[in-house]
C-alpha positions as a Markdown table, in Angstrom:
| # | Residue | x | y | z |
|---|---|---|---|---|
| 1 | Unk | -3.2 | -34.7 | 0.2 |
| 2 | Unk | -1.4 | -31.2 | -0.6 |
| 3 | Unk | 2.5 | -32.0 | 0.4 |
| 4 | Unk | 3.9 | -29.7 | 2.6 |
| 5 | Unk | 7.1 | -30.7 | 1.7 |
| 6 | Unk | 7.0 | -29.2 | -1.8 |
| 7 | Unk | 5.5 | -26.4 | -0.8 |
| 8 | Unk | 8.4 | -25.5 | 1.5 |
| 9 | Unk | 11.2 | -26.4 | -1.0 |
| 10 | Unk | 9.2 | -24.4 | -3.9 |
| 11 | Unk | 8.9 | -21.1 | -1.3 |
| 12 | Unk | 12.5 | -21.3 | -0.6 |
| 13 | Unk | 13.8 | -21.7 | -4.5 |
| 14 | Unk | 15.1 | -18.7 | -5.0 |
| 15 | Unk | 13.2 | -15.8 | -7.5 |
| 16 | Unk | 14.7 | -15.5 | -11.1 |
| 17 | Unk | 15.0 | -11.5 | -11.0 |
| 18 | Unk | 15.0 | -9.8 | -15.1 |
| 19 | Unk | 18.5 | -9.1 | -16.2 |
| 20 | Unk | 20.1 | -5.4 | -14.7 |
| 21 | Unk | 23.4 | -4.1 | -15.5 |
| 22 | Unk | 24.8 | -1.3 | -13.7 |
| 23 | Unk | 27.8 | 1.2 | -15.2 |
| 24 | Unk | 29.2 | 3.7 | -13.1 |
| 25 | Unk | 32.2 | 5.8 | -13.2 |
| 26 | Unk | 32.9 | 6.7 | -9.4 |
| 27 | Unk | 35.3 | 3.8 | -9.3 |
| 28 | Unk | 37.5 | 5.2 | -12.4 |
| 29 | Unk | 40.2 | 7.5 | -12.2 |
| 30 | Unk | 38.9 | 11.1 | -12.7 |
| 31 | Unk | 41.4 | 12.0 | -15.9 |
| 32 | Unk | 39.4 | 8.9 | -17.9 |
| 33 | Unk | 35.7 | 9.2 | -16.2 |
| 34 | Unk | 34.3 | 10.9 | -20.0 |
| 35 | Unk | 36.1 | 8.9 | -21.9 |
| 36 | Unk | 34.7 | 5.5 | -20.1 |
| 37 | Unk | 31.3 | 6.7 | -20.2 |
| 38 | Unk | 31.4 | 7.8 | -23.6 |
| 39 | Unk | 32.4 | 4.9 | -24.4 |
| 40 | Unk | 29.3 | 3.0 | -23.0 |
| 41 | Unk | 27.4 | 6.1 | -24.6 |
| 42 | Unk | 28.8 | 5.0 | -27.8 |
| 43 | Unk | 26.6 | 2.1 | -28.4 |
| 44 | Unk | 24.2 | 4.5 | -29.6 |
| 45 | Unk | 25.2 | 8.2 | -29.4 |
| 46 | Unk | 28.5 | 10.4 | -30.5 |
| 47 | Unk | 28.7 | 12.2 | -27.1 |
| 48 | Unk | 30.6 | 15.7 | -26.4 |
| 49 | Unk | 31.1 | 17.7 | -23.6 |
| 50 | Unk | 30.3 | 21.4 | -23.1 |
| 51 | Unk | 33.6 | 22.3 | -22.4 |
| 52 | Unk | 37.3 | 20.4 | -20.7 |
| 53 | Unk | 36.3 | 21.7 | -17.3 |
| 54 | Unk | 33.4 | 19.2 | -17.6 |
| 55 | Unk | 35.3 | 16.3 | -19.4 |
| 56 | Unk | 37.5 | 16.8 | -16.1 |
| 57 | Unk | 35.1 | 16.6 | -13.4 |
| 58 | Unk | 32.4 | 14.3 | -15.0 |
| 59 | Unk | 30.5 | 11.6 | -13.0 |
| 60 | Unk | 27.9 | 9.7 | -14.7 |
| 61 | Unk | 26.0 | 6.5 | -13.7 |
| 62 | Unk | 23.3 | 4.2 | -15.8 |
| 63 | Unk | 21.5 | 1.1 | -14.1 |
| 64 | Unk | 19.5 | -0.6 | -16.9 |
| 65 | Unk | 16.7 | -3.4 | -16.7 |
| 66 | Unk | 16.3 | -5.8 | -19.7 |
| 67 | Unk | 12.1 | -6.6 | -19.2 |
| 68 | Unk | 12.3 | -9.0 | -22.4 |
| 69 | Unk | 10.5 | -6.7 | -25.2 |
| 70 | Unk | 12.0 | -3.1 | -24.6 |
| 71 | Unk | 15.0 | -1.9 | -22.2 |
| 72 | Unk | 14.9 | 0.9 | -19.4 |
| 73 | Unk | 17.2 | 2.8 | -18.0 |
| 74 | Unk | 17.8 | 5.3 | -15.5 |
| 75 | Unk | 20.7 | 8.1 | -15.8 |
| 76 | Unk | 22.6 | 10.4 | -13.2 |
| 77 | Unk | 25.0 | 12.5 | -15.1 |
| 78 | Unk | 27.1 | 15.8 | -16.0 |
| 79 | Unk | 25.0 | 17.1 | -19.3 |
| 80 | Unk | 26.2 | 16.5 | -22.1 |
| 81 | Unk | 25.5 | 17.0 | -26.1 |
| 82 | Unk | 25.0 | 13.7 | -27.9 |
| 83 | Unk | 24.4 | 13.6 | -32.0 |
| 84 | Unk | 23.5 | 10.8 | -34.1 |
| 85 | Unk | 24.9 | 10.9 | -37.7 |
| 86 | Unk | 24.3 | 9.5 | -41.0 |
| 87 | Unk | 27.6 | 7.4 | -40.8 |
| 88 | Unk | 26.2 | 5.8 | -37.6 |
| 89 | Unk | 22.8 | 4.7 | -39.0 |
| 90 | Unk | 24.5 | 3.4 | -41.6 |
| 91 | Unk | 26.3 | 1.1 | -39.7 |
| 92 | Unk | 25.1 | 0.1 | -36.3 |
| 93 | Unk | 21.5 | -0.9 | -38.0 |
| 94 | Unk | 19.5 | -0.2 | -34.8 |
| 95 | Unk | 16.0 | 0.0 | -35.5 |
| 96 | Unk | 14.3 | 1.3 | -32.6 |
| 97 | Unk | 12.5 | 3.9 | -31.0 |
| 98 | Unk | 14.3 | 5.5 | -27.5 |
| 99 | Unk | 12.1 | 7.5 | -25.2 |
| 100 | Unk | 13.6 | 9.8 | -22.5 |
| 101 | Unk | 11.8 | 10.9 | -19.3 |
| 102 | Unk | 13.5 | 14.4 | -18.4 |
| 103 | Unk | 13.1 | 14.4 | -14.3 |
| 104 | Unk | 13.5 | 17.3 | -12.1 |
| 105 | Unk | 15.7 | 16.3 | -9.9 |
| 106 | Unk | 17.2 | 12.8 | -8.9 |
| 107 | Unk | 15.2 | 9.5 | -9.6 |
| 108 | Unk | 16.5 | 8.3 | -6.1 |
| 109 | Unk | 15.0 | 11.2 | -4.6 |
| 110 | Unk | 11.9 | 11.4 | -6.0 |
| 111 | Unk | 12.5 | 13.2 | -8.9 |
| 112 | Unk | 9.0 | 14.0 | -11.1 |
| 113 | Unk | 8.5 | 13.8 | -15.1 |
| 114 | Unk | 8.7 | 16.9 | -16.6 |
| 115 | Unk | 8.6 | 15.8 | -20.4 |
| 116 | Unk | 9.2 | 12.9 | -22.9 |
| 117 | Unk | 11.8 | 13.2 | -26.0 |
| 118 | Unk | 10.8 | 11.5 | -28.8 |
| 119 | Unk | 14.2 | 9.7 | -30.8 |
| 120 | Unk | 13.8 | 7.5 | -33.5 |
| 121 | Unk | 17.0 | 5.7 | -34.4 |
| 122 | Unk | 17.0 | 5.6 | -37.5 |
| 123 | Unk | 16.9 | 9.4 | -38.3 |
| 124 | Unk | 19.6 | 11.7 | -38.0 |
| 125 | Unk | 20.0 | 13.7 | -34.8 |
| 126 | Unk | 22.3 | 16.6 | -35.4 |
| 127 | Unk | 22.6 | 17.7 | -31.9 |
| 128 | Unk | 20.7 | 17.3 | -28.6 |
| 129 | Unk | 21.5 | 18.0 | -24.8 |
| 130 | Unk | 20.9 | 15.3 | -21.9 |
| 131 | Unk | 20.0 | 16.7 | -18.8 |
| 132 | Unk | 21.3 | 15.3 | -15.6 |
| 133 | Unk | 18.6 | 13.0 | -14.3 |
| 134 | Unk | 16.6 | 11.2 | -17.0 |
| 135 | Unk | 15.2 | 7.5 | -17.6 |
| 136 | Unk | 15.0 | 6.2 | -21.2 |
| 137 | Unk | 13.0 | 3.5 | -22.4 |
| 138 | Unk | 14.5 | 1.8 | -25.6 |
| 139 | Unk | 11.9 | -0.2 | -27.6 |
| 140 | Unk | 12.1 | -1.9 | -31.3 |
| 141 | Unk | 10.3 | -0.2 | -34.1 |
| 142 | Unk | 8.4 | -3.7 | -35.0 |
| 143 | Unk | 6.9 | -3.5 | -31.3 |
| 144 | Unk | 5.5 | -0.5 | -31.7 |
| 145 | Unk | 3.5 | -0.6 | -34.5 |
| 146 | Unk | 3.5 | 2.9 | -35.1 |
| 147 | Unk | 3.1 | 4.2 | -39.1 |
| 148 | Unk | 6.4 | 5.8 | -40.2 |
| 149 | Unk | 5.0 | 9.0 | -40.7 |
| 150 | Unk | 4.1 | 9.2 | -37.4 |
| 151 | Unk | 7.2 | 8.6 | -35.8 |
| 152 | Unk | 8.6 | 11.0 | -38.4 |
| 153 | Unk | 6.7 | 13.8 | -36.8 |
| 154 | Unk | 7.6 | 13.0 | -33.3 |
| 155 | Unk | 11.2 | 12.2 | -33.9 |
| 156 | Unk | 13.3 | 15.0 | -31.7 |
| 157 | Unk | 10.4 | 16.1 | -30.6 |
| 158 | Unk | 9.5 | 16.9 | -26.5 |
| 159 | Unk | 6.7 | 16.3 | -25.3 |
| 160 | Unk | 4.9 | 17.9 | -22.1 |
| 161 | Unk | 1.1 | 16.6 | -23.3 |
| 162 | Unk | -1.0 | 15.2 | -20.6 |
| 163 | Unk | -0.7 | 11.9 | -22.3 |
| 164 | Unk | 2.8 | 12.2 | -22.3 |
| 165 | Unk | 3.2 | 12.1 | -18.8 |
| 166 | Unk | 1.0 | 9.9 | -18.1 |
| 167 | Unk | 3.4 | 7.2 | -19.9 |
| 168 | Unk | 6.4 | 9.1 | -17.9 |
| 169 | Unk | 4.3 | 8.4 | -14.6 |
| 170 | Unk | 3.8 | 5.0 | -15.7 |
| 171 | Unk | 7.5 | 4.6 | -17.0 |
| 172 | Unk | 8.8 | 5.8 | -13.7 |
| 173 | Unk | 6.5 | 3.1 | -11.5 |
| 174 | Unk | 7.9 | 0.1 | -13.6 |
| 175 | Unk | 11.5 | 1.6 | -12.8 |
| 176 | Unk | 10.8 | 2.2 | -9.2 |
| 177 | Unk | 9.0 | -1.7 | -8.9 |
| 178 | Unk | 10.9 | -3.9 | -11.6 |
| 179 | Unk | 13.4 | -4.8 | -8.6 |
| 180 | Unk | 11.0 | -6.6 | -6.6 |
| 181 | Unk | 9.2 | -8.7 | -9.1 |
| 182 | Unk | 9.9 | -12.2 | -10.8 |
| 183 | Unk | 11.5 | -12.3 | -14.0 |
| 184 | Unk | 8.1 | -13.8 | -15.6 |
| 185 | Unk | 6.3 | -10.4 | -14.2 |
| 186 | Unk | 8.9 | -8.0 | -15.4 |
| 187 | Unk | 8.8 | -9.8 | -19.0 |
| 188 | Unk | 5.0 | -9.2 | -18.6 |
| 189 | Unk | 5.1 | -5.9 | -17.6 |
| 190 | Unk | 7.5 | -5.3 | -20.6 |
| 191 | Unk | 5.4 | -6.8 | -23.2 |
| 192 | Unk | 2.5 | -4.7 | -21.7 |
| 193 | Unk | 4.1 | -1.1 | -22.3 |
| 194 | Unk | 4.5 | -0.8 | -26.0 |
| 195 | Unk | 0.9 | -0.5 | -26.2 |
| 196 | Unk | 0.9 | 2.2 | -23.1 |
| 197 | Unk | 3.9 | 4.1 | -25.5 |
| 198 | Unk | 2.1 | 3.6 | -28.7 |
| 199 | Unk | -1.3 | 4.9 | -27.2 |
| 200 | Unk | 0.4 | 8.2 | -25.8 |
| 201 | Unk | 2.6 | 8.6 | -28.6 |
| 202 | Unk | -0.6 | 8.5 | -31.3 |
| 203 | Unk | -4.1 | 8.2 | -29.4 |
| 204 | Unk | -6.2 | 6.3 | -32.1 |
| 205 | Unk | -9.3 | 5.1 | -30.5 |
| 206 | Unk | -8.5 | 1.4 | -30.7 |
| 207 | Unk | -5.3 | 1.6 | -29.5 |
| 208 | Unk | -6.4 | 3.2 | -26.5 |
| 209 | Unk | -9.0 | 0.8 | -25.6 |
| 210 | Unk | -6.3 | -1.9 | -25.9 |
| 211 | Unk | -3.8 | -0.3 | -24.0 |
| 212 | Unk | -6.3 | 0.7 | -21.1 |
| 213 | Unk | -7.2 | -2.6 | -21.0 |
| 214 | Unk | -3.7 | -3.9 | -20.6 |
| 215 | Unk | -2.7 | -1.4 | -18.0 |
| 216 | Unk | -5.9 | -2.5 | -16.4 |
| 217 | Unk | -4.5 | -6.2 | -16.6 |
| 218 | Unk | -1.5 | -4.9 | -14.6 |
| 219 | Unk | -3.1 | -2.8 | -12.3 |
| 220 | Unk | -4.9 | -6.0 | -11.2 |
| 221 | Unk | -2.3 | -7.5 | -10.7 |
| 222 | Unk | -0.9 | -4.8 | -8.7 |
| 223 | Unk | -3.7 | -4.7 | -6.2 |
| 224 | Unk | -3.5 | -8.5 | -5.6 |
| 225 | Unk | 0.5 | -8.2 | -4.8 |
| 226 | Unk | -0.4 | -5.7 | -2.2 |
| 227 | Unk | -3.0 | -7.4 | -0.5 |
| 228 | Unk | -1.4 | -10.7 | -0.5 |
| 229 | Unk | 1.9 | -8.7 | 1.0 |
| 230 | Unk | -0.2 | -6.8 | 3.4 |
| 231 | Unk | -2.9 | -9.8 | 4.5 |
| 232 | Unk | -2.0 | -9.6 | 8.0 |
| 233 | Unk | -1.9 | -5.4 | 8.7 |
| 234 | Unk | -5.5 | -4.5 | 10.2 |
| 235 | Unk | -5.0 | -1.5 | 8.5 |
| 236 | Unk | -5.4 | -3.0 | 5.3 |
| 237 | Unk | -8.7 | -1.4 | 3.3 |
| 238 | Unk | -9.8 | -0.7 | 0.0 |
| 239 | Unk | -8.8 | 2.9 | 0.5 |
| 240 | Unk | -5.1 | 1.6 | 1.8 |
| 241 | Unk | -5.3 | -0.4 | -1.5 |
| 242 | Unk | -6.0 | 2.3 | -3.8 |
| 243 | Unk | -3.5 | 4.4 | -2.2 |
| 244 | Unk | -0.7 | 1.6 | -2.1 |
| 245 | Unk | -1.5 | 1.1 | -5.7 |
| 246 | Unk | -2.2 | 4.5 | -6.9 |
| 247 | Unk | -5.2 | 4.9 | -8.5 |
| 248 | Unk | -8.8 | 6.0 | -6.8 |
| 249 | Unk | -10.9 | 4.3 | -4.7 |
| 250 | Unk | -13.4 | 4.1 | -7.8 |
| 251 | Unk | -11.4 | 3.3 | -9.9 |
| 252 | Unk | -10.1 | 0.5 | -8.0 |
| 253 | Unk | -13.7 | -0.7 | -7.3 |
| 254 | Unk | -14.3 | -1.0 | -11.3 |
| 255 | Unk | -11.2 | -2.9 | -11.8 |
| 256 | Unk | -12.3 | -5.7 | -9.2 |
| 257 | Unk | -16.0 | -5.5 | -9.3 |
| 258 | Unk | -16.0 | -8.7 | -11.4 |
| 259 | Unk | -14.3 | -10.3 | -8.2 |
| 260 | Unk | -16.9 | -9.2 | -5.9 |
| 261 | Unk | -15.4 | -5.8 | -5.0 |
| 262 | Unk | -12.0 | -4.8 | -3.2 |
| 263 | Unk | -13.4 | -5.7 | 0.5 |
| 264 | Unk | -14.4 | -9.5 | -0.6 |
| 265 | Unk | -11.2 | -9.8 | -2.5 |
| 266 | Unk | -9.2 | -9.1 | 0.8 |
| 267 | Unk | -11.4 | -11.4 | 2.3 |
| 268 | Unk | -11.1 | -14.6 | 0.3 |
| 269 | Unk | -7.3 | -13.5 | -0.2 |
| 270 | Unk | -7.0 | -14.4 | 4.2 |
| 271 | Unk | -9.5 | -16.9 | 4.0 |
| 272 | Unk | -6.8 | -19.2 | 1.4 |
| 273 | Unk | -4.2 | -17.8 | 3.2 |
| 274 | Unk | -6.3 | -19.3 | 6.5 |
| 275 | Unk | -7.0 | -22.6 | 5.2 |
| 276 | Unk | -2.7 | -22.5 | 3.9 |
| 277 | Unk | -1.7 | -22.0 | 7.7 |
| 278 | Unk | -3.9 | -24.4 | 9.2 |
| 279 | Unk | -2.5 | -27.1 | 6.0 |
| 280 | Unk | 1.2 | -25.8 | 6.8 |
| 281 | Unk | 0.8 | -26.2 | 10.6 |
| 282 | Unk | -1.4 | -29.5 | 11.0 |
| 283 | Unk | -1.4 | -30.4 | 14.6 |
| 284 | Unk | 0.0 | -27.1 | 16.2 |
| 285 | Unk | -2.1 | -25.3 | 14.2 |
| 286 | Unk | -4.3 | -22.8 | 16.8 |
| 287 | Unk | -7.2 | -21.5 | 15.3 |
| 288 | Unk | -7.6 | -18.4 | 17.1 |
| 289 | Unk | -4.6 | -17.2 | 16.6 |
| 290 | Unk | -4.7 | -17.8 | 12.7 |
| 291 | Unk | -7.5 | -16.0 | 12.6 |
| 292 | Unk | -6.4 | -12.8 | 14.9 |
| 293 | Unk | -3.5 | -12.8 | 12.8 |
| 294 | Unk | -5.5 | -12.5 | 9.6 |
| 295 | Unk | -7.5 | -9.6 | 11.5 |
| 296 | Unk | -10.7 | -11.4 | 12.1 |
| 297 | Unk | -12.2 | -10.0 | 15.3 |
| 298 | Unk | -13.0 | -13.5 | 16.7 |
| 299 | Unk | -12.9 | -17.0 | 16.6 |
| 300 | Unk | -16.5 | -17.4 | 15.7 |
| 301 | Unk | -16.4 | -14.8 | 13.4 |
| 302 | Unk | -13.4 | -16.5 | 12.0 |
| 303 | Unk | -15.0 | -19.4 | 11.9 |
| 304 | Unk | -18.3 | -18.8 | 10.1 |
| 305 | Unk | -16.3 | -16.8 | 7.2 |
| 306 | Unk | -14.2 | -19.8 | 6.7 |
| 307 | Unk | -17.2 | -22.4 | 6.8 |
| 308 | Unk | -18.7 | -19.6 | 4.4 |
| 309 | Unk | -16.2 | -19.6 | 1.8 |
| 310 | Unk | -14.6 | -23.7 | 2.1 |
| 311 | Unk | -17.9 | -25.2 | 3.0 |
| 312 | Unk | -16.2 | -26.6 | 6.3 |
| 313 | Unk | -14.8 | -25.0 | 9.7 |
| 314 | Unk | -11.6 | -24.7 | 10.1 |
| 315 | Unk | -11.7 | -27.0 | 13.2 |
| 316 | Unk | -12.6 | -30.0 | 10.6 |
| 317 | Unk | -9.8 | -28.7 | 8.3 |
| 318 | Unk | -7.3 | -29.0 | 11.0 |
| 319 | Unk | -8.9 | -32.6 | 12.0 |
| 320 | Unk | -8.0 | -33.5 | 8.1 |
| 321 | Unk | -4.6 | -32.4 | 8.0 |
| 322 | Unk | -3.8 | -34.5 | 11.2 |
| 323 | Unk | -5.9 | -37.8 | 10.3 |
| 324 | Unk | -4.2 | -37.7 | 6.9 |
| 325 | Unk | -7.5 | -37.2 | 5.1 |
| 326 | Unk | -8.0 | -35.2 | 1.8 |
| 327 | Unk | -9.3 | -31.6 | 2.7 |
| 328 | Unk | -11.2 | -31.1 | -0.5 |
| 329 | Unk | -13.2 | -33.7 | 0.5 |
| 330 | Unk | -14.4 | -32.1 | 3.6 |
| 331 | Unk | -17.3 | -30.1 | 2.0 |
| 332 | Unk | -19.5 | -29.8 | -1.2 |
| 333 | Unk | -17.2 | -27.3 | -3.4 |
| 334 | Unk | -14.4 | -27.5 | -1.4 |
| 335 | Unk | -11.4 | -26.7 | -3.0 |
| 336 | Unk | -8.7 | -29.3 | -4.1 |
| 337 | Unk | -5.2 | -28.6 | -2.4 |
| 338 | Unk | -3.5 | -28.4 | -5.4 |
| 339 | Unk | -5.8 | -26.1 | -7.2 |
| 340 | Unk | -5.3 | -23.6 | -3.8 |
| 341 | Unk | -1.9 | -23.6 | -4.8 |
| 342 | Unk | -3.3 | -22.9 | -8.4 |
| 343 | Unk | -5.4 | -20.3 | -7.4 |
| 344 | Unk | -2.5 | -18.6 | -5.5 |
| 345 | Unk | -0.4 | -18.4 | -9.2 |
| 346 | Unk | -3.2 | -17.0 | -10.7 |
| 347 | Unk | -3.8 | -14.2 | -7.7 |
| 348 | Unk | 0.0 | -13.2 | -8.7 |
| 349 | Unk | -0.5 | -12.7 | -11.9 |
């Protein structure tokens, strides 16, 4: 029998979130703001102001996220002019390929893609301006996989392509969702977007196919989330799906046609989520209720979906849980308790 015991101790563990650092300089004293955040600029870039009037009253503030294969970052900040010498690629050795999403206004507020800068590290950049809201992604050259002429032809290069901001849209999602998803997803969701980067950045056939299919993967992935944290809103549709995760109705209908379509998947998603009340609750477990909570319209409604999908009522699943008996044994196909909880990893993925 499933126990209950673990399962309570392993919902209140607490969730490993990816690494985030956050530099700011509000707290600093104004006469060394520039100097402190050129400082943390320094690990990659020679920066300069405009002008002393802007060294004077600079602000500037960057919260990165560490997603285990590439690093992104958001930036509010005074513009500046940056440069990347000779001298520096000589000696810092960092091999990678930097992306920056130019944004119209404030990331916080909303603010839209309106182009992607190409920088290669390892090429001299002999002058460039940051504007004041941007995100960057920084990514190894190796993860790429991108021929060195290609990145060659790119490098200081901005990019307004249709492509291009469909990577920026894309960029800009993981930024404004990395915060509430496990450490494991973010690392996933990291691995996933060199392919996304290289496919924008030079659209070979192949490379597309792969990376549609791994933005696919996630998009799954998406939709589950949001019906498994939306199970119990009668509201909840294949058209609120689509919108919550933003793509079409259509297109969400291809991605989880292989699962029966989006209206079955919501289904069986408060059907386990059913049989895991009735488990959790045992004795004080009333049916009716479960099942208004999970928006059936009734009890035999309820009821006859549940017998449906388990291959027993949830009246006999309730009986189970309080005689101490097995519930997978209940019905022909019935599902073993700890592949439910199986079953629930996998729906997370």
């Amino acid at each position: 029998m499933l126990d209950n015991s673990l399962l309570r101790r392993a919902k209140d563990l607490p969730r490993l979130r990816p690494v985030t650092q956050v530099f700011s300089t509000e707290p600093l004293p104004k006469d060394i703001r520039f100097d402190a955040f050129r400082a943390r600029i320094n690990s990659m870039f020679e920066m300069k102001a405009f002008d002393r009037s802007e060294e004077r009253d600079f602000f500037g503030r960057i919260r990165s996220v560490h997603l285990g294969a590439l690093i992104v970052s958001t930036m509010e900040t005074t513009s500046f002019a940056f440069a990347r010498s000779r001298r520096r690629i000589l000696t810092d050795f960092i091999d990678h390929v930097l992306l920056r999403i130019d944004l119209d206004g404030p990331f916080e507020t909303g603010g839209r893609p309106i182009g992607v800068l190409v920088i290669d590290l390892g090429r001299i950049i002999d002058v460039g301006v940051t504007p004041a809201s941007n995100i960057s992604v920084v990514v190894p050259r190796r993860v790429l996989g991108l021929p060195d002429e290609a990145l060659a032809t790119l490098h200081g290069v901005r990019l307004e392509t249709p492509m291009a901001l469909i990577l920026a849209d894309h960029i800009v999602s993981v930024v404004r969702h990395v915060g509430d998803v496990d450490l494991s997803d973010a690392e996933a969701i990291g691995a996933l977007t060199p392919a996304l980067i290289a496919a924008c950045l030079k659209p070979g056939e192949d490379r597309v196919g792969r990376a549609r299919a791994d933005l696919d993967v996630v998009t799954v992935g998406r939709a589950r989330a949001f019906i498994e944290a939306n199970l119990r809103d009668p509201r909840l549709n294949p058209e609120s799906v689509a919108r919550g995760v933003g793509v079409s109705r259509a297109g969400l209908y291809r991605l989880l046609e292989p699962a029966g379509g989006v209206a079955k998947a919501i289904r069986e998603a408060r059907l386990k989520q059913a049989l895991h009340d009735i488990v959790e609750r045992g004795a004080t477990a009333r049916l009716g209720d479960i099942g208004h909570a999970l928006c059936f319209s009734s009890e035999a409604q309820f009821s006859r979906a549940f017998k449906a999908q388990f291959g027993f009522t949830p009246r006999e699943a309730r009986a189970a849980v309080v005689e101490g008996r097995n519930v997978s044994a209940l019905g022909d196909g019935a599902p073993d308790p700890d592949r439910l909880v199986f079953g629930e990893w996998l729906s997370r993925l």
